[in-house]
C-alpha positions in Angstrom: 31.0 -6.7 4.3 29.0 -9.2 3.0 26.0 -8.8 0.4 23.0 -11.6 0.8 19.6 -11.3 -1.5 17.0 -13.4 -0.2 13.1 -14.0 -1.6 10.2 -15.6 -1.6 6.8 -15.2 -3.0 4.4 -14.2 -1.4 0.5 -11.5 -0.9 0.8 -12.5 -4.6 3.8 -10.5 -5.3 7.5 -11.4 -5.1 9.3 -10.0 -1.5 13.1 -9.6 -1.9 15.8 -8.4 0.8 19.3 -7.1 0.5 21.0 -8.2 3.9 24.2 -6.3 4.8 26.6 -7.9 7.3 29.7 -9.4 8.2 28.1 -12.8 8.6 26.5 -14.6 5.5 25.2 -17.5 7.8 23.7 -15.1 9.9 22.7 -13.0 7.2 20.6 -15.8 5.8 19.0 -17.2 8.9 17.4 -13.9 9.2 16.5 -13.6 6.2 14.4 -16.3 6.1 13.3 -15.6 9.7 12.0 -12.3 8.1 10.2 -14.3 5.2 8.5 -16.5 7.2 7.1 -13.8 9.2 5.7 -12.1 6.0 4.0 -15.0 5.5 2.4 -15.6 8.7 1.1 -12.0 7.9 -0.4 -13.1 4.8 -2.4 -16.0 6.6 -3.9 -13.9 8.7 -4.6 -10.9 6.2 -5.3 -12.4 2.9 -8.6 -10.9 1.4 -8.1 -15.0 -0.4 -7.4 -17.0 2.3 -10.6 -19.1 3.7 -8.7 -19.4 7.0 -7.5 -16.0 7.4 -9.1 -13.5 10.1 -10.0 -11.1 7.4 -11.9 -13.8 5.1 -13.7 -14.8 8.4 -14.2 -10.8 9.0 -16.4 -10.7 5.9 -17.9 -13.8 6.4 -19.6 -13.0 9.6 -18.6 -9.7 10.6 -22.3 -8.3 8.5 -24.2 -10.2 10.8 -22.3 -10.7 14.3 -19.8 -9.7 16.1 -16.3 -11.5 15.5 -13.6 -11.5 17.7 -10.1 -11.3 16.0 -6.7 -11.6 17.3 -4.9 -8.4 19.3 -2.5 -7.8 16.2 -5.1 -7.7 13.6 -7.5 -5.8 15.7 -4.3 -3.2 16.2 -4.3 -2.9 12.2 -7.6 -2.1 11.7 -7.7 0.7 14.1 -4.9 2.3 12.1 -6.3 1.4 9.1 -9.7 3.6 10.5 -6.9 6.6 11.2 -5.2 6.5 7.8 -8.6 6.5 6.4 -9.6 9.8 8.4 -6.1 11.0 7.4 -6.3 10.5 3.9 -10.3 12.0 3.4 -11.7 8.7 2.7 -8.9 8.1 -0.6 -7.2 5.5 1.4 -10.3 2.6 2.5 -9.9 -1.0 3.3 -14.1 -1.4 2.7 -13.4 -0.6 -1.3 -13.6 -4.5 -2.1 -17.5 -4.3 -2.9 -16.8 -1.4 -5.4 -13.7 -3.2 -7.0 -15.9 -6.4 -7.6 -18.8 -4.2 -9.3 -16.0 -2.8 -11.7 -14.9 -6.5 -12.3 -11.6 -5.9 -11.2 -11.2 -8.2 -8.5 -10.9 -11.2 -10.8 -10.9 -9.5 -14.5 -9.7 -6.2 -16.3 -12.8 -4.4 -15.9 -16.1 -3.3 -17.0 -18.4 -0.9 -16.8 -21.4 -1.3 -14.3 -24.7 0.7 -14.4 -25.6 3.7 -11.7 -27.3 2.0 -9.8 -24.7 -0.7 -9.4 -22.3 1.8 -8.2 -24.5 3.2 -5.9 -25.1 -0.1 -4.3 -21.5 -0.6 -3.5 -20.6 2.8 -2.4 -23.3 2.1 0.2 -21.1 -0.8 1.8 -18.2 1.4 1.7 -16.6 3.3 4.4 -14.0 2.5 7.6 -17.0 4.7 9.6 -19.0 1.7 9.2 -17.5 -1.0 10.6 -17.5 -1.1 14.6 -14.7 -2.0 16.9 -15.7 -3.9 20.5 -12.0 -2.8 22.3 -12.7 -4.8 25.7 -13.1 -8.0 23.2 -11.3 -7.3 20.5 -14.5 -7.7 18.0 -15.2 -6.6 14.6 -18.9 -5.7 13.2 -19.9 -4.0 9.9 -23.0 -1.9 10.1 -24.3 -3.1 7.0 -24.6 -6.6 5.6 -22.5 -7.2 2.4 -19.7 -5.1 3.5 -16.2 -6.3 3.2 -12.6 -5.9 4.1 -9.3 -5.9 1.8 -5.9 -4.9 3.5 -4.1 -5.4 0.0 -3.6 -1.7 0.5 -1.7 -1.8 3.4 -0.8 -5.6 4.4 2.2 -5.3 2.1 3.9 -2.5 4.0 2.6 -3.8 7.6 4.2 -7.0 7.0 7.7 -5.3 5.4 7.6 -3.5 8.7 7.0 -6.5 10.6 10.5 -8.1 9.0 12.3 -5.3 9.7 11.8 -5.9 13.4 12.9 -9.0 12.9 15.9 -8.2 11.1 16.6 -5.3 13.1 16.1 -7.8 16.4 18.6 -10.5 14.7 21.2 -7.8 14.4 20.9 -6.8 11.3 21.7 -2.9 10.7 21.5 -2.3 7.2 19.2 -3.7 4.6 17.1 -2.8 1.8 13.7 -4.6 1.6 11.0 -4.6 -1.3 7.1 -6.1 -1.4 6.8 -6.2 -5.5 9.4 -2.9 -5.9 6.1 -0.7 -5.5 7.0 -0.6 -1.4 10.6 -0.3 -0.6 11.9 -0.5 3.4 15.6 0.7 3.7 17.2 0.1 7.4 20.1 1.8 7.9 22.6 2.9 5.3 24.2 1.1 2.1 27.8 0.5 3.3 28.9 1.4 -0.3 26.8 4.4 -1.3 26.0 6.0 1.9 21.7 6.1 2.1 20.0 3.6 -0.4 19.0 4.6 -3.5 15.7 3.7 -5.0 14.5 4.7 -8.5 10.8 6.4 -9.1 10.5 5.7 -13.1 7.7 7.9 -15.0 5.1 5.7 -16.0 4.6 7.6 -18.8 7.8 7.5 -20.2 9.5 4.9 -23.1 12.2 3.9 -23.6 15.6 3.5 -21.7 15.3 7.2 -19.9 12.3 6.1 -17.3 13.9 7.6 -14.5 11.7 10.1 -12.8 13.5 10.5 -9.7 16.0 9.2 -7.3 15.4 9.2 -3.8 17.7 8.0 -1.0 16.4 6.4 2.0 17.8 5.8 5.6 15.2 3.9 7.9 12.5 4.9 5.8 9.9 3.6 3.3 8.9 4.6 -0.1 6.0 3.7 -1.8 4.7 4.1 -5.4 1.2 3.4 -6.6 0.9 4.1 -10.2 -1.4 3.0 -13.7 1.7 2.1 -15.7 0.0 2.2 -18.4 -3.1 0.4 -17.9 -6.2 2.4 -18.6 -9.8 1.9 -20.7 -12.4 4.4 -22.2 -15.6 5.3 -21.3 -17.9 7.8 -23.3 -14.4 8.8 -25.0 -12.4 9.6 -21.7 -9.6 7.2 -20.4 -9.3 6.2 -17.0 -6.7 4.1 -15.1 -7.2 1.2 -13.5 -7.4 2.2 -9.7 -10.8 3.5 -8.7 -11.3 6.5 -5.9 -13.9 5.4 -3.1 -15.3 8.6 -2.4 -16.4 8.9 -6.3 -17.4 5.3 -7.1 -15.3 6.1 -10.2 -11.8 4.8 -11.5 -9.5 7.8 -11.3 -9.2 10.0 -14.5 -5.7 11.5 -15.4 -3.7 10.1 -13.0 -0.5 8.3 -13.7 1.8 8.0 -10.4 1.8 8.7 -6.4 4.8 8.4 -4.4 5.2 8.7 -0.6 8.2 8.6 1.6 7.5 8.3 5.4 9.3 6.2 8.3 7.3 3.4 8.0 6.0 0.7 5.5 2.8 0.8 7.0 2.3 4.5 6.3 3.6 4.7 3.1 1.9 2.0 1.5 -1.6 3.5 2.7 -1.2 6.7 1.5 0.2 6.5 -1.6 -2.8 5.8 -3.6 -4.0 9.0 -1.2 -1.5 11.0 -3.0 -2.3 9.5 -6.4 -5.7 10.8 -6.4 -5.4 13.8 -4.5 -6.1 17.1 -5.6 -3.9 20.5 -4.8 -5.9 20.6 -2.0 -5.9 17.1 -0.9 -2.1 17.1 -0.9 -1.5 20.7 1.1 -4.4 19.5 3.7 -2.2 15.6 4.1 1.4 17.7 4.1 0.2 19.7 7.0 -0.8 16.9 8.8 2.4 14.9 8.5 5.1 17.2 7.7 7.6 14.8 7.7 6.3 13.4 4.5 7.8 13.7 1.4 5.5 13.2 -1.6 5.4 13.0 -5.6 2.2 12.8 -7.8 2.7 12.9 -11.5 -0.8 13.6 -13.5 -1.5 13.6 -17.1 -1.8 16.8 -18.7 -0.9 20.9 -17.7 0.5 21.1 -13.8 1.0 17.5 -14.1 3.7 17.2 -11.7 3.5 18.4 -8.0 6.3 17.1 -5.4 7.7 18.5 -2.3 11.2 16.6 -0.6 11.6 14.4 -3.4 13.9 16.4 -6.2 13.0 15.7 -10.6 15.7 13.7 -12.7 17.2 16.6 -14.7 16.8 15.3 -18.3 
């Protein structure tokens, strides 16, 4: 069996895919058959992108109706379910809030009240209006805006796979930035593939939090690593929760395993903010989830289908 890594950069993080097969040459054609279709994803779902649908979404979409292509349209009507699904912690409208935290182009900073107010009024996946016979797009409220960063990454891993999977390809292990992971099929040498969860929290060499194995499934982590500021003495990480207006507080890691990219990469900032509550209510609904959330703090750690690292 041969053993091909292929990569590219790409939704501003770097894409790499472990190809299994007895073929290099046709190992590597797919590949890059696979790469090219993430980036024909990214130019029509980059939030940066002048000539992407999205950009042209939030452009126009406050104002008029705008009529976007069949595949896009298809996203954002998941997008709208994962957003039900989730309780409103998963939602593509965020961008205004991110912008008045200054995190869209900076490391943040603290905006007034009122501020915050102002963009949790634009936020919201209930807002924005779907035209099915024409394949429009129309946000209720002017100013509004769309960013898929939280779940292009996995739509367009899932997207490759096809490809791969359509080349012939039957085992491969595929990662958007190591924070989304696709596995298809089985590692000829160690049975399912093997990913690594480290604890964000942890130094050291001993990071490892947990090892899950993967067969046609998709893990995703969202996590702080790290990265947090103060505010009136309390700390708080870097990702911010649309249905508070307010960067999380205490969290340190989220970790989903489902079937698809797509899913996972949607929901695991779900499961990084939720509480007790959040997470029984999201299990029930898809029990074929397994899930990990790691918090700072007493109870910190609640999981189900994905075992602890015995240290």
């Amino acid at each position: 069996m041969k053993r091909l890594t292929v990569a590219r950069n790409a939704m501003a993080t770097r894409f790499e895919f472990v190809l299994v097969g007895e073929h290099e040459t046709q190992l590597r054609a797919a590949g890059e058959e696979a790469l090219e279709e993430i980036e024909r994803v990214e130019s029509r779902l980059s939030l940066y992108r002048s000539g992407s649908e999205i950009a042209e979404i939030n452009r126009r979409a406050g104002t008029e109706w705008v009529r976007v292509s069949p595949e896009v349209f298809a996203l954002l009507t998941r997008a709208v379910a994962y957003w039900q699904l989730s309780g409103g912690s998963f939602d593509p409208t965020v961008a205004p809030l991110t912008r008045c935290w200054g995190f869209m182009k900076g490391s943040g900073s603290r905006p007034t009240d009122g501020e915050i107010d102002a963009a949790r009024e634009l936020l919201g996946m209930g807002n924005v209006e779907f035209d099915t016979s024409n394949t429009s797009i129309r946000f209720q409220r002017d100013g509004m805006m769309l960013d898929l960063g939280s779940i292009g990454k996995g739509y367009a891993l899932d997207r490759a796979a096809e490809i791969l999977r359509d080349a012939g390809v039957e085992n491969a292990l595929l990662h958007g930035g190591t924070s989304t992971i696709l596995a298809l099929g089985t590692d000829p040498e160690a049975g399912g593939w093997k990913v690594a969860i480290e604890d964000p929290s942890a130094e050291g060499e001993d990071k490892v939090l947990a090892v899950v194995e993967l067969k046609d499934e998709s893990l995703s982590v969202s996590a702080v690593w790290g990265k947090y500021f103060e505010i009136d003495g309390k700390r708080y990480g870097h990702v911010i929760d649309p249905r508070t207006g307010w960067p999380a507080e205490n969290v340190l890691l989220g970790a989903v395993v489902l079937e698809s990219a797509e899913g996972t990469d949607a929901l695991s900032t779900a499961v990084l903010l939720a509480s007790q509550e959040d997470l029984e209510k999201l299990a029930e609904k898809l029990p074929a989830m397994r899930h990990l959330q790691i918090r700072e703090g007493q109870a910190c750690v609640r999981t189900r289908g994905i075992e602890l690292r015995t240290r």
